[in-house]
PDB file of N, CA, C and O in Angstrom, chain B, residues numbered from 101:
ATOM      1  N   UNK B 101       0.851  -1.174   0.000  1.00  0.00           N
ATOM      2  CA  UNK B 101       0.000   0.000   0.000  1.00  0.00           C
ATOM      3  C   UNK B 101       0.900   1.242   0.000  1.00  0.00           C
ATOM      4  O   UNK B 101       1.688   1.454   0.922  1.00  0.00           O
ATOM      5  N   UNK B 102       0.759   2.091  -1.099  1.00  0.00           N
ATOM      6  CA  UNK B 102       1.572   3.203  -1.185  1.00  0.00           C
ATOM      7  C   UNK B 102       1.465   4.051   0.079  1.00  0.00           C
ATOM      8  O   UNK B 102       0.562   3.671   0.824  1.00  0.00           O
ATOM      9  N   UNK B 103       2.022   4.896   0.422  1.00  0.00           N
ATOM     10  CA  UNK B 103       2.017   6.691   1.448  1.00  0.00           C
ATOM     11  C   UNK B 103       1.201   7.432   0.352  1.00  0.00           C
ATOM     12  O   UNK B 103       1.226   7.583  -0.869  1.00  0.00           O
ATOM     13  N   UNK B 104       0.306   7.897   1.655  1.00  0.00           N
ATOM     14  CA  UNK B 104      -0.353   9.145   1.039  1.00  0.00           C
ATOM     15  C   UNK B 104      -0.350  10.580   1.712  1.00  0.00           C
ATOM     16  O   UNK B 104      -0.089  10.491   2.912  1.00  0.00           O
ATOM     17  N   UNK B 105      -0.467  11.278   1.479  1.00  0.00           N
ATOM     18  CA  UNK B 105      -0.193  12.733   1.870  1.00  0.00           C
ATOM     19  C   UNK B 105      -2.072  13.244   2.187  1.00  0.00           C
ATOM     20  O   UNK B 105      -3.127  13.149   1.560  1.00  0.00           O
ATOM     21  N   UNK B 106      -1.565  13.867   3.705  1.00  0.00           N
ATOM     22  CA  UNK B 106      -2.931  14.521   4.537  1.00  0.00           C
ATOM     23  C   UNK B 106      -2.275  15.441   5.081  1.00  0.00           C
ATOM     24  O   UNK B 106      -1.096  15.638   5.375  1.00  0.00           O
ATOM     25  N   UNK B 107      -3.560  16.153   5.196  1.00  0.00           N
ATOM     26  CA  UNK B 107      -3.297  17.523   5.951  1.00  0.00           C
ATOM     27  C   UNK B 107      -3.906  17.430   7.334  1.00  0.00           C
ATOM     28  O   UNK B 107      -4.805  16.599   7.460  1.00  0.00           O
ATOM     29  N   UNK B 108      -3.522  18.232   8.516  1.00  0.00           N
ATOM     30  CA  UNK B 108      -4.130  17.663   9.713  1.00  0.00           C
ATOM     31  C   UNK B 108      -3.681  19.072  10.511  1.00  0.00           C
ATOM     32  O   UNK B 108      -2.484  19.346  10.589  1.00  0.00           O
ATOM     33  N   UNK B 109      -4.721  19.973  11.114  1.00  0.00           N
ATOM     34  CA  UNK B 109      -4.748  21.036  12.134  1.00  0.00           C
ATOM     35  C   UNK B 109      -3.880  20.412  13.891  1.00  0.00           C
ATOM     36  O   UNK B 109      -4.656  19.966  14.735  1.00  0.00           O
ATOM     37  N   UNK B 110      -2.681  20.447  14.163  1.00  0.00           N
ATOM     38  CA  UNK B 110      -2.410  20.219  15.135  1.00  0.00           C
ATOM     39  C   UNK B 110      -1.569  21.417  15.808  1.00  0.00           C
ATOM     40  O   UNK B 110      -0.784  22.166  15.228  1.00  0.00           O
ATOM     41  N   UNK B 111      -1.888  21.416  17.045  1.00  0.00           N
ATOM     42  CA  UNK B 111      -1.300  22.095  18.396  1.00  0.00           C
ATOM     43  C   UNK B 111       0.081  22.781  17.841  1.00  0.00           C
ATOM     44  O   UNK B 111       0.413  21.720  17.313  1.00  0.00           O
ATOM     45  N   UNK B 112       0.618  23.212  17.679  1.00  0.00           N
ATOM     46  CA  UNK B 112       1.990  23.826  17.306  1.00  0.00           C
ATOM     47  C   UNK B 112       2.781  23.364  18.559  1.00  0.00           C
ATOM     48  O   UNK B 112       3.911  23.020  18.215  1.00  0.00           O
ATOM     49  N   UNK B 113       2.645  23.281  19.444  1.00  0.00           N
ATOM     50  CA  UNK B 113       3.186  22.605  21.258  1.00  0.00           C
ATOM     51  C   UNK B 113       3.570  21.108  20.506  1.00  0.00           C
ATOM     52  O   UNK B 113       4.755  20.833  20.313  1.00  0.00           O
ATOM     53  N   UNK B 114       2.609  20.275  20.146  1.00  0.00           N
ATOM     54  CA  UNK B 114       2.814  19.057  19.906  1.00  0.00           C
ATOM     55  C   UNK B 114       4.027  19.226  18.642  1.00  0.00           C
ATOM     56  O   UNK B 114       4.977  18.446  18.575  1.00  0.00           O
ATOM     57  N   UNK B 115       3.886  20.025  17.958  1.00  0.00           N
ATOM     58  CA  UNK B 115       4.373  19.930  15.902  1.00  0.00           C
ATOM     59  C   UNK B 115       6.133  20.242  16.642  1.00  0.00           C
ATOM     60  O   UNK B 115       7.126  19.856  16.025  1.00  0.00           O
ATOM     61  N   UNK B 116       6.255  21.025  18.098  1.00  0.00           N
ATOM     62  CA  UNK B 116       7.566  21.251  17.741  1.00  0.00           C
ATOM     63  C   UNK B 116       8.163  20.549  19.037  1.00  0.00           C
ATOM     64  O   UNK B 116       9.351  20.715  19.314  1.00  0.00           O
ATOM     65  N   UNK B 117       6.932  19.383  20.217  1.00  0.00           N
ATOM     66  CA  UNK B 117       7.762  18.559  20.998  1.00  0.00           C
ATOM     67  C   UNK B 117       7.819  17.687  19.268  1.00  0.00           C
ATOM     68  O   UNK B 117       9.018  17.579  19.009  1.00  0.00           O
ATOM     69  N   UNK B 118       7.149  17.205  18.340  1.00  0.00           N
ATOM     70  CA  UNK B 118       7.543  16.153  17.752  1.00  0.00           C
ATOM     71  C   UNK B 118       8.879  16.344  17.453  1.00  0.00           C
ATOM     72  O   UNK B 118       9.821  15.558  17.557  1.00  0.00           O
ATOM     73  N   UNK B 119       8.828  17.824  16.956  1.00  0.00           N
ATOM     74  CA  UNK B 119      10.276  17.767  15.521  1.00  0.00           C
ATOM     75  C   UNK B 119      11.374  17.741  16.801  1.00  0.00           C
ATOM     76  O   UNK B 119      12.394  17.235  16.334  1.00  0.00           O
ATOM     77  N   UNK B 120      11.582  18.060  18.150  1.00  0.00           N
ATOM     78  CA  UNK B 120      12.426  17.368  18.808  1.00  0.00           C
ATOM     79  C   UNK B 120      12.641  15.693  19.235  1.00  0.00           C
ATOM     80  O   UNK B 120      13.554  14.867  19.220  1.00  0.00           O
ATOM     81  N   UNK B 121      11.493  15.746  19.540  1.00  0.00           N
ATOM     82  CA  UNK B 121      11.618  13.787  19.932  1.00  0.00           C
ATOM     83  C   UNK B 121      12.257  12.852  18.136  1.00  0.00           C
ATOM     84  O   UNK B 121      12.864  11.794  17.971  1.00  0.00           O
ATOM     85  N   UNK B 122      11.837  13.687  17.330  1.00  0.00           N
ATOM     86  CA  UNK B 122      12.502  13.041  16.080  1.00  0.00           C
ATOM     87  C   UNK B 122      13.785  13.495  16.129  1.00  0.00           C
ATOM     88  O   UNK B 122      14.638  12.615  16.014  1.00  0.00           O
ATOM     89  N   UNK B 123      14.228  14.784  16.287  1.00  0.00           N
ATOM     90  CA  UNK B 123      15.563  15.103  16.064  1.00  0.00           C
ATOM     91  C   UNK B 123      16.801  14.146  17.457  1.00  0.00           C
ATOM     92  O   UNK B 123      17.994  13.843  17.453  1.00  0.00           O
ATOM     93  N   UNK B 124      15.312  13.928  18.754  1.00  0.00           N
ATOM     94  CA  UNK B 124      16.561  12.733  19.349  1.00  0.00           C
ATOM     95  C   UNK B 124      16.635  11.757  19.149  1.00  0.00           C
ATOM     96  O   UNK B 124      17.382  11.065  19.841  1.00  0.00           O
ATOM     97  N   UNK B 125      15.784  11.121  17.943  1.00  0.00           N
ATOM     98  CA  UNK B 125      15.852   9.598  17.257  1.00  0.00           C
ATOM     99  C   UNK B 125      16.401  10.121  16.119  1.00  0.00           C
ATOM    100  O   UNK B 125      15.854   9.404  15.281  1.00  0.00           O
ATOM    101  N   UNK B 126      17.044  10.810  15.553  1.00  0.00           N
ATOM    102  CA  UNK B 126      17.917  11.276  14.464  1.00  0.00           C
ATOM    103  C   UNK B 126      16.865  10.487  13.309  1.00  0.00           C
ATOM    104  O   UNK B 126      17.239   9.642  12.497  1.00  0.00           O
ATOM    105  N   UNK B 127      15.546  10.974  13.463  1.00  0.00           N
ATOM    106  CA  UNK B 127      14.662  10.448  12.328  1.00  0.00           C
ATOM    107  C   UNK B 127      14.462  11.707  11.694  1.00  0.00           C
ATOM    108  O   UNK B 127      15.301  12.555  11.998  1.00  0.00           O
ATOM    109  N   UNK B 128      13.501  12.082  10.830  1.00  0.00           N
ATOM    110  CA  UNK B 128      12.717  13.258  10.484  1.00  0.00           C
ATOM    111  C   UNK B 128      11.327  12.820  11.308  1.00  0.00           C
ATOM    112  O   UNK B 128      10.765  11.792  11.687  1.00  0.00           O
ATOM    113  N   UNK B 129      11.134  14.321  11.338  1.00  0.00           N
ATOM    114  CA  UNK B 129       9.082  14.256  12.003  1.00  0.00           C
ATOM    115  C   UNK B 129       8.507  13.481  11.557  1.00  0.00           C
ATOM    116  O   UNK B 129       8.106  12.647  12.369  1.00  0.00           O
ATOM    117  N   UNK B 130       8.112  13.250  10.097  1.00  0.00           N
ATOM    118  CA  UNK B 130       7.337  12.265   9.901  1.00  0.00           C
ATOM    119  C   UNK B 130       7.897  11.091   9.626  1.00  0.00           C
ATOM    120  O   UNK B 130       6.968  10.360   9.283  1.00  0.00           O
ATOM    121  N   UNK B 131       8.847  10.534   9.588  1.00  0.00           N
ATOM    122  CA  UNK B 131       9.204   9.119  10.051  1.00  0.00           C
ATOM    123  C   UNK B 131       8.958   8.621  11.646  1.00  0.00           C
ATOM    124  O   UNK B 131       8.618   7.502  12.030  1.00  0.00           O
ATOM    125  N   UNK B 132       9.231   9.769  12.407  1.00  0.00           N
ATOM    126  CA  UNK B 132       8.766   9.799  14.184  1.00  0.00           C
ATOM    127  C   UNK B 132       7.309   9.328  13.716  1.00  0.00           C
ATOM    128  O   UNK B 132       6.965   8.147  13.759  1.00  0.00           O
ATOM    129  N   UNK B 133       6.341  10.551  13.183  1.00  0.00           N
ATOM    130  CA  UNK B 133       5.453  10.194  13.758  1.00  0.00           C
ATOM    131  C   UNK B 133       4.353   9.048  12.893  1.00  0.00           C
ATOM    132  O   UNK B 133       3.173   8.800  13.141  1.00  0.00           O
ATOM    133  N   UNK B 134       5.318   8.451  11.731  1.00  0.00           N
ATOM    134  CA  UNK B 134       4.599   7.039  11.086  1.00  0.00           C
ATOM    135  C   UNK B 134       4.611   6.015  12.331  1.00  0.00           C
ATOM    136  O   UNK B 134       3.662   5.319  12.692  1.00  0.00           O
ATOM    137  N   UNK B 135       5.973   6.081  12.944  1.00  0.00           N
ATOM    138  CA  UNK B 135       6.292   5.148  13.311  1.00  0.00           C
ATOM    139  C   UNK B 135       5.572   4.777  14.644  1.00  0.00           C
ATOM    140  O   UNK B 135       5.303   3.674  15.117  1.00  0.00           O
ATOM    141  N   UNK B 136       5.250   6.561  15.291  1.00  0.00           N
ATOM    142  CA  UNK B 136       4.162   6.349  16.577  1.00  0.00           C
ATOM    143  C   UNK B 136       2.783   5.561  16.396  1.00  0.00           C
ATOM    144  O   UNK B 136       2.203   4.749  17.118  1.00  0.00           O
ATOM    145  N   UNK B 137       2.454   6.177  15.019  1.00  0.00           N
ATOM    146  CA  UNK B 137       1.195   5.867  14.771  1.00  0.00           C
ATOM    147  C   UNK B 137       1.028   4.337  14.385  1.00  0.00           C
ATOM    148  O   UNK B 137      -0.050   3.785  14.606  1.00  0.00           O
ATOM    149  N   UNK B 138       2.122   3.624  13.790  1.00  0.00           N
ATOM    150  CA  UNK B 138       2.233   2.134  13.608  1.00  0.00           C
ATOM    151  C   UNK B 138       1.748   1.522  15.013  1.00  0.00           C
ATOM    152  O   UNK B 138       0.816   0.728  15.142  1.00  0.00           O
ATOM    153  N   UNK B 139       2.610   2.073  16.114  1.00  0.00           N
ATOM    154  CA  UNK B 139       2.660   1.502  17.092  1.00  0.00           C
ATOM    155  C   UNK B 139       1.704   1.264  17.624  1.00  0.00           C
ATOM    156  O   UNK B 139       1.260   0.212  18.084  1.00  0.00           O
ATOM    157  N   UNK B 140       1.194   2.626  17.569  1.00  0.00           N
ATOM    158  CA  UNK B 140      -0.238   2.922  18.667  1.00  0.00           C
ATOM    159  C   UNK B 140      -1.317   1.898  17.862  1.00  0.00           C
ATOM    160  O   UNK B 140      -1.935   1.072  18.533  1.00  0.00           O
ATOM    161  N   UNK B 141      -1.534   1.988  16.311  1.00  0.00           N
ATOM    162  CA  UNK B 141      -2.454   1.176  15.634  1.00  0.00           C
ATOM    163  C   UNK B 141      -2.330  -0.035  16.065  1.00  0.00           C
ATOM    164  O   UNK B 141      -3.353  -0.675  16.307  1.00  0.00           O
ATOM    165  N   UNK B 142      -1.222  -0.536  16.230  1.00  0.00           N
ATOM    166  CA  UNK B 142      -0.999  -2.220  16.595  1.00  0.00           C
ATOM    167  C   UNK B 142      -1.711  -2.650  18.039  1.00  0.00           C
ATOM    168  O   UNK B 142      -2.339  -3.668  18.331  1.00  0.00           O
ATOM    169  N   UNK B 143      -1.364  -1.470  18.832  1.00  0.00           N
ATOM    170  CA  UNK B 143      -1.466  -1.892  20.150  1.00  0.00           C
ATOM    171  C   UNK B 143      -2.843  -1.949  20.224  1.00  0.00           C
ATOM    172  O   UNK B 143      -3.417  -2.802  20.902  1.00  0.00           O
ATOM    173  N   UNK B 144      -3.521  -0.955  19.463  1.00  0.00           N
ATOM    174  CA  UNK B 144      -5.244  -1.411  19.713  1.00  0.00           C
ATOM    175  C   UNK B 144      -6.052  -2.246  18.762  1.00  0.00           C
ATOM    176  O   UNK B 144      -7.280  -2.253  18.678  1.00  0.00           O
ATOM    177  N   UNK B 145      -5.418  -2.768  18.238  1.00  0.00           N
ATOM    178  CA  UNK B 145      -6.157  -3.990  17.201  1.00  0.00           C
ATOM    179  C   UNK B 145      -6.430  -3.196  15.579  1.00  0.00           C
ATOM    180  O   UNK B 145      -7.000  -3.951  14.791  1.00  0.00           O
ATOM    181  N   UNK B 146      -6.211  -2.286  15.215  1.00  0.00           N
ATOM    182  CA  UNK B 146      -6.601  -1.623  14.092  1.00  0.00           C
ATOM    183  C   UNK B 146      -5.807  -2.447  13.390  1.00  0.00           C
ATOM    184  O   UNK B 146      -6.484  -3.083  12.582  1.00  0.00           O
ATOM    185  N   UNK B 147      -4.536  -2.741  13.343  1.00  0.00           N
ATOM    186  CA  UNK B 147      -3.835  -3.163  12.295  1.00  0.00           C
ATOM    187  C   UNK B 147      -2.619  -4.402  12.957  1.00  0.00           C
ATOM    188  O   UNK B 147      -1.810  -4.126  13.843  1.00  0.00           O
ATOM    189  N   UNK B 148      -2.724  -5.591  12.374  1.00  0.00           N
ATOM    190  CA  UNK B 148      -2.156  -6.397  13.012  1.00  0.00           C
ATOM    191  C   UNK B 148      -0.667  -6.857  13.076  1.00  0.00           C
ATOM    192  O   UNK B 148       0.151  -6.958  12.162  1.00  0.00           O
ATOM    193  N   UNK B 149      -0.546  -7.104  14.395  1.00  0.00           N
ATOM    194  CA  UNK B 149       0.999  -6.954  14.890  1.00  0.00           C
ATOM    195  C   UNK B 149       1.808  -6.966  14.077  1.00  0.00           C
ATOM    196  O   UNK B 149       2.705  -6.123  14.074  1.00  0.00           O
ATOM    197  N   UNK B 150       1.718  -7.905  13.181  1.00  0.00           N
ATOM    198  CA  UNK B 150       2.736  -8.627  12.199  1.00  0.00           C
ATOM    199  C   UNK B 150       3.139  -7.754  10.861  1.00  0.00           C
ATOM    200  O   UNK B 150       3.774  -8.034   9.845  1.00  0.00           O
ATOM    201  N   UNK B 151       2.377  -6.390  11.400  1.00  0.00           N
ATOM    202  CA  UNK B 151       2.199  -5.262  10.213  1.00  0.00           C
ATOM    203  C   UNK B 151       3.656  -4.803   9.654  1.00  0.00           C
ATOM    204  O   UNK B 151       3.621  -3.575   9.729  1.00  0.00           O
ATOM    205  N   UNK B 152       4.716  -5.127   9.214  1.00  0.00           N
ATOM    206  CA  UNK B 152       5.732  -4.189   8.742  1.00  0.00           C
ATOM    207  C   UNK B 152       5.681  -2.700   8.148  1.00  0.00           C
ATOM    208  O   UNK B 152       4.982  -2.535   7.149  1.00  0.00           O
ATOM    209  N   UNK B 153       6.386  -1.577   8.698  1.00  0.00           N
ATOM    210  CA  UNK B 153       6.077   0.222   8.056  1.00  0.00           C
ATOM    211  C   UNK B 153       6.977  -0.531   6.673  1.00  0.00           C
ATOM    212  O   UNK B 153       7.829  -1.405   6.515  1.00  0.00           O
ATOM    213  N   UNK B 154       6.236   0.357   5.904  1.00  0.00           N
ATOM    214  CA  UNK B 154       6.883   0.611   3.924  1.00  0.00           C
ATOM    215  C   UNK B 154       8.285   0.878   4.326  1.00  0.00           C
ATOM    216  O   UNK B 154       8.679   1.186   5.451  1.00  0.00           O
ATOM    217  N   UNK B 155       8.729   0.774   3.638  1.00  0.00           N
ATOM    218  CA  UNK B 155      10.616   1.060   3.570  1.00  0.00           C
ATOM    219  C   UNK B 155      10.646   2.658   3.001  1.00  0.00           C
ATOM    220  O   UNK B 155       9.590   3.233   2.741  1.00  0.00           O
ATOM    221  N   UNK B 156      12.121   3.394   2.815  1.00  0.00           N
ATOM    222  CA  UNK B 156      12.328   4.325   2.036  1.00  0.00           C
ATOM    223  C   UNK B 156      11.775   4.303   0.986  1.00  0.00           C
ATOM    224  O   UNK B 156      11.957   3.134   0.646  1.00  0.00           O
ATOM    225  N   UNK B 157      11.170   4.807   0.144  1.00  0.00           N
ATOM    226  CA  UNK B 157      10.957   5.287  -0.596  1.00  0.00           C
ATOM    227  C   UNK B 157      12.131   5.665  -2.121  1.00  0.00           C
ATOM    228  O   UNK B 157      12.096   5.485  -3.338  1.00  0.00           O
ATOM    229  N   UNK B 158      12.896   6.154  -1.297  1.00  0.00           N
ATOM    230  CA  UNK B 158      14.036   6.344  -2.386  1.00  0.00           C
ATOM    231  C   UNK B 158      14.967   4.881  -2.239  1.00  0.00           C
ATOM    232  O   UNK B 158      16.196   4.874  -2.304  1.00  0.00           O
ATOM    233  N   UNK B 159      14.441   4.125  -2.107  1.00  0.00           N
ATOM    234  CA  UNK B 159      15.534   2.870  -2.145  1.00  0.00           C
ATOM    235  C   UNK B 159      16.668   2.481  -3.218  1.00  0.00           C
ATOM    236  O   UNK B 159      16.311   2.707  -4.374  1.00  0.00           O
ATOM    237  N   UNK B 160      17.392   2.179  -3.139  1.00  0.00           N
ATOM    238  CA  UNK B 160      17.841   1.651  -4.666  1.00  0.00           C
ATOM    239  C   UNK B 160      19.000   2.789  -5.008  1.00  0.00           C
ATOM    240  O   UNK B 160      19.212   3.768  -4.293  1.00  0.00           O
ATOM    241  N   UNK B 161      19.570   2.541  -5.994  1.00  0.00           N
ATOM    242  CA  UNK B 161      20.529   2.991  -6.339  1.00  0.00           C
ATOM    243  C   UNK B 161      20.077   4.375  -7.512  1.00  0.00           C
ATOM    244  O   UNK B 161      19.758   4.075  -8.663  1.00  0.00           O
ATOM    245  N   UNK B 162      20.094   5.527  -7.163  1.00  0.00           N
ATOM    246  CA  UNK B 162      19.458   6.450  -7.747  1.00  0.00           C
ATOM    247  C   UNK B 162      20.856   7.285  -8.618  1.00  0.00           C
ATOM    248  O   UNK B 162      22.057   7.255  -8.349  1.00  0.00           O
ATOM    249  N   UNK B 163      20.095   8.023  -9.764  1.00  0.00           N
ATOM    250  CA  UNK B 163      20.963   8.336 -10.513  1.00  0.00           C
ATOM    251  C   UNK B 163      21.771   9.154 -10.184  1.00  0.00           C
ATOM    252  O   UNK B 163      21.381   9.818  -9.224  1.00  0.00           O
ATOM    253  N   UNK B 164      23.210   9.540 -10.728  1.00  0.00           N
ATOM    254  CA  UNK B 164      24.199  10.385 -10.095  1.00  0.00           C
ATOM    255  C   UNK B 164      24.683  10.190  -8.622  1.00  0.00           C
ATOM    256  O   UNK B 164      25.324  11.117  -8.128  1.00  0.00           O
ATOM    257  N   UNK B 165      24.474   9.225  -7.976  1.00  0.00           N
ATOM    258  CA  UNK B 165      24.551   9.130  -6.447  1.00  0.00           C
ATOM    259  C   UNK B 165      26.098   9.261  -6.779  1.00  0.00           C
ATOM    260  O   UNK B 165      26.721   8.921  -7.785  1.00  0.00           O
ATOM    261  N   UNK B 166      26.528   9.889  -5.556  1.00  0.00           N
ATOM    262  CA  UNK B 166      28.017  10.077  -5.531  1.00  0.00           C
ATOM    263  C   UNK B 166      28.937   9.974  -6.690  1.00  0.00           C
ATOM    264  O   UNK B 166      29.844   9.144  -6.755  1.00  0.00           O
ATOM    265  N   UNK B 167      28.555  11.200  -7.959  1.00  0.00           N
ATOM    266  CA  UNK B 167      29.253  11.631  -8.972  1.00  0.00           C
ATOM    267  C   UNK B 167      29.946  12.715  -8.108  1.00  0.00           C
ATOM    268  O   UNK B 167      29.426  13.172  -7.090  1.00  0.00           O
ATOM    269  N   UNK B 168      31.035  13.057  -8.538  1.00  0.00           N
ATOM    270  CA  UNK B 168      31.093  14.577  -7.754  1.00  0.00           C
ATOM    271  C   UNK B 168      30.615  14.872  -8.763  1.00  0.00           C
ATOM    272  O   UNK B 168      30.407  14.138  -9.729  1.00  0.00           O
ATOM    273  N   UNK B 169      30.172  17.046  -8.531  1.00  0.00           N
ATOM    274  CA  UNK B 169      29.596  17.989  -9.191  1.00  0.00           C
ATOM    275  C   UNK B 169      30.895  18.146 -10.401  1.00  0.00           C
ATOM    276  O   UNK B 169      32.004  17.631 -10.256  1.00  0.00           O
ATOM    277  N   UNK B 170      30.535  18.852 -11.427  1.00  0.00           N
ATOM    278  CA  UNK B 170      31.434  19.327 -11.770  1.00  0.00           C
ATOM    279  C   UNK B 170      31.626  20.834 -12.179  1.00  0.00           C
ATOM    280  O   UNK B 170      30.872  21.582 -12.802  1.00  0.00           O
ATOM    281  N   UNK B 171      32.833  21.039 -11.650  1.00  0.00           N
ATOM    282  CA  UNK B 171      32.557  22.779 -11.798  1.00  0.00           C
ATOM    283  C   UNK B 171      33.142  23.325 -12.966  1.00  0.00           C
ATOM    284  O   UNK B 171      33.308  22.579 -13.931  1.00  0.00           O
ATOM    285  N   UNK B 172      33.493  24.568 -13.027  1.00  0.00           N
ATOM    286  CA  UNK B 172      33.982  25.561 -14.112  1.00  0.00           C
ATOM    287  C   UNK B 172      34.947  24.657 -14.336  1.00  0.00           C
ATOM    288  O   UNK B 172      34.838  23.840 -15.250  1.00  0.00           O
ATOM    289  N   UNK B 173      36.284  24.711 -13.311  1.00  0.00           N
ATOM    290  CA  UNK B 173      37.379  24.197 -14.060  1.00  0.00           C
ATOM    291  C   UNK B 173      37.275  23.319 -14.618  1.00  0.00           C
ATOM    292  O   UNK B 173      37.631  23.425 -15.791  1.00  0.00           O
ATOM    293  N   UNK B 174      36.789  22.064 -14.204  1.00  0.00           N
ATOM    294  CA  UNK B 174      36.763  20.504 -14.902  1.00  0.00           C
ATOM    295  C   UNK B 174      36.174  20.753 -16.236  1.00  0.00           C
ATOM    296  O   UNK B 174      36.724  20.238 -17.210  1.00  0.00           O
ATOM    297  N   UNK B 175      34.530  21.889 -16.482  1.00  0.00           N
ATOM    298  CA  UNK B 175      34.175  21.704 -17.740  1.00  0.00           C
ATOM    299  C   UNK B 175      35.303  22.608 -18.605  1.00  0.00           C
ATOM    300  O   UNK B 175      35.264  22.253 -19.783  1.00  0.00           O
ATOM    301  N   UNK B 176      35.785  23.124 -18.492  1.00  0.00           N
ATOM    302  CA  UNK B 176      37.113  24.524 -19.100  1.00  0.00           C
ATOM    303  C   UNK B 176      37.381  23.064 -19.547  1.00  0.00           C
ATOM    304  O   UNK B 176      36.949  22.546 -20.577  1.00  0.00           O
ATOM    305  N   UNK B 177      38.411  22.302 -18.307  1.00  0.00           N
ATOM    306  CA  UNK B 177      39.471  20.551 -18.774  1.00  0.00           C
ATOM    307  C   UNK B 177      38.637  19.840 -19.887  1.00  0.00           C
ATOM    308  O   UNK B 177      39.157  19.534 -20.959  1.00  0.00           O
ATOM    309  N   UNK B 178      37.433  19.608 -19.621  1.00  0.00           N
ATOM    310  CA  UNK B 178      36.844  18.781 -20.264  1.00  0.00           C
ATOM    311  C   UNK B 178      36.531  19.147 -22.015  1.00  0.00           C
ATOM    312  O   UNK B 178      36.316  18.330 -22.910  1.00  0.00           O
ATOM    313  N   UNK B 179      36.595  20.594 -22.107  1.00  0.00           N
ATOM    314  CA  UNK B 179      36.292  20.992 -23.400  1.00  0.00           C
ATOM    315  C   UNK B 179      38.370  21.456 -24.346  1.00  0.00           C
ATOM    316  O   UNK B 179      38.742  21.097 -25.463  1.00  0.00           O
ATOM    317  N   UNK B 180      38.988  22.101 -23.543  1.00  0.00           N
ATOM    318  CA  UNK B 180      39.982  21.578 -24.107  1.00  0.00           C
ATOM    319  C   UNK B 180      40.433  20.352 -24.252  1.00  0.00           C
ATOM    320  O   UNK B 180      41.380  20.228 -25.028  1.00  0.00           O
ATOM    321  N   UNK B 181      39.975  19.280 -23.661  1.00  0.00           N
ATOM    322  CA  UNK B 181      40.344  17.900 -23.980  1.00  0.00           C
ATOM    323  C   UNK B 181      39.558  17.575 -25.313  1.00  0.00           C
ATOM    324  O   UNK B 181      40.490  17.160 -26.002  1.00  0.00           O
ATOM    325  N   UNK B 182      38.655  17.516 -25.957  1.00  0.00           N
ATOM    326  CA  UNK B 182      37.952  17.402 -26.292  1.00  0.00           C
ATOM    327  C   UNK B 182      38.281  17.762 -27.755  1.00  0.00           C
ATOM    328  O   UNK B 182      38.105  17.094 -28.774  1.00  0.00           O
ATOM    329  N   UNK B 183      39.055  19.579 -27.511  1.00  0.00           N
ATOM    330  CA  UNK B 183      39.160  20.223 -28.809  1.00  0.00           C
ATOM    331  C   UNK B 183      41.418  20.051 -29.344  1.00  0.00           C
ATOM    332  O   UNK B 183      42.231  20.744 -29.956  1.00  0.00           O
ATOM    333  N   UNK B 184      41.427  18.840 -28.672  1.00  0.00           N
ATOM    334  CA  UNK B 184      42.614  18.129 -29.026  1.00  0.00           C
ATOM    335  C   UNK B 184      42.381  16.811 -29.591  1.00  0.00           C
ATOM    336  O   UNK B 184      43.333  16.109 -29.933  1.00  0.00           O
TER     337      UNK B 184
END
């Protein structure tokens, strides 16, 4: 089952204990708070124990991952190489 995107009116008290309790699980907010809500769902029968959360999203080997950039000089190198 894919992630879907909602909008939801909450407490600003709660929005910025979350983005700390995530920043001391070195998660982001909403990975914190999938992961509360997994929990809490399990514990009351909504969704059953054995439920695994979706993985990243960006999984896999994505394009350019650790190319370096290339800047002025290299393209300058790259075009006199080129015009030899």
């Amino acid at each position: 089952m894919p992630r879907s995107t909602r909008a939801f009116r909450i407490d600003d008290r709660l929005l910025e204990a979350l983005d700390k309790l995530a920043m001391k699980s070195n998660i982001s907010a909403n990975k914190y708070l999938e992961n509360l809500l997994m929990s809490h769902t399990k514990q009351v029968g909504e969704i059953p124990m054995d439920t695994e959360p979706l993985g990243d999203p960006r999984g896999g080997k994505r394009a350019n991952s650790g190319r370096p950039k290339k800047t002025e000089s290299t393209d300058e190198t790259d075009r006199s190489d080129s015009e030899n």
